[in-house]
C-alpha positions, 0 to 999 in steps of 0.5 A: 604860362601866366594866367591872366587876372579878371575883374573881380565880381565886386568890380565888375558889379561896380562897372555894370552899376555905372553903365546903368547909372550913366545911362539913366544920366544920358537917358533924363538930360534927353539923350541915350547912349546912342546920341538919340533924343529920347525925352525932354524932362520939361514936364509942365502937364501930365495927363492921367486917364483913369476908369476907376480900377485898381490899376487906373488909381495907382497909376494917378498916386505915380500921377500926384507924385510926378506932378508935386515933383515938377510943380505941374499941371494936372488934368484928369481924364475919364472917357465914357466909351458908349455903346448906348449912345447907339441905343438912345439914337434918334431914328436918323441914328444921331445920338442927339444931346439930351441922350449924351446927357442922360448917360452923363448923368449915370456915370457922373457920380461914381466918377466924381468919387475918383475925381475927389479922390486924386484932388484930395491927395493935392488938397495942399498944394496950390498945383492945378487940377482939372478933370474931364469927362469925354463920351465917346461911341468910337474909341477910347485910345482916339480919344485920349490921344487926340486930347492929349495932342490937343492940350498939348499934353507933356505926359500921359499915366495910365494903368495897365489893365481897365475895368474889362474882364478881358487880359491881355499877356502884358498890357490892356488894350487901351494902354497898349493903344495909347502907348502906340499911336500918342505923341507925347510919352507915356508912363504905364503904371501896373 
């Protein structure tokens, strides 16, 4: 009786590593294995959403990154969620715009700080950047998707987990949000 040879490790390994790759290949020209569309690679605006933690920042380096590679567009997002928009209601319970404002203002110079930071690291570059503050008293995920929808956005960065204290097993809240319910792709740095 003869035993028949297997592959060798090596061979096999080579094998796996080129399924891999001819994946990758089918997965950026915007087709997986399968014949599905799955990306298209024209990335002209990226969006990152930040909030000044850890993870937002190193989520807006893999930003800077892919937008030097693609010669992109950057837009910067910062959304205030405010609950004090309820407390400096008027009586009628309309946060009226001087309150707006007013909270604006607080914020306003620590999330500059971040805004000069990701410009900073495009200091040399002639790629466009422009930063956004949104105040919202509803959602946050609401918020960055419908302005990402609304600016037609080609990519959303974001970090995992935000400033809360509260930790979800894999992503945070927001993002977990934004990766469900956007309709462009989004990249979840951790």
């Amino acid at each position: 009786m003869r035993i028949k040879k297997s592959l060798p490790y090596n061979k096999i390994f080579i094998l796996v590593l080129l399924s891999y790759y001819l994946n990758a290949i089918f997965f950026l020209k915007g087709v997986s294995i399968k014949g599905v569309l799955c990306l298209s690679l024209s990335i002209k605006k990226i969006l990152i959403t930040i909030d000044g933690s850890e993870n937002s920042m190193k989520a807006a380096e893999y930003a800077v990154s892919l937008v030097k590679k693609y010669d992109a567009e950057l837009t910067i997002l910062y959304v205030l969620y405010s609950e004090l928009g309820f407390a400096y209601s008027n009586l009628l319970g309309v946060t009226t715009p001087k309150a707006i404002e007013d909270v604006l203002d607080t914020q306003k110079k620590d999330v500059q700080k971040w805004f000069d930071e990701i410009r900073s690291k495009l200091a040399n570059t002639k790629i466009p950047v422009t930063d956004k503050i949104i105040v919202s008293v509803s959602s946050i995920v609401g918020e960055i998707v419908g302005f990402a929808d609304k600016e037609k956005m080609d990519l959303i960065i974001l970090g995992t987990r935000g400033r809360t204290g509260f930790k979800k097993l894999l992503l945070g809240s927001v993002a977990e949000g934004v990766v469900n319910h956007s309709s462009c792709p989004v990249m979840v740095v951790r």
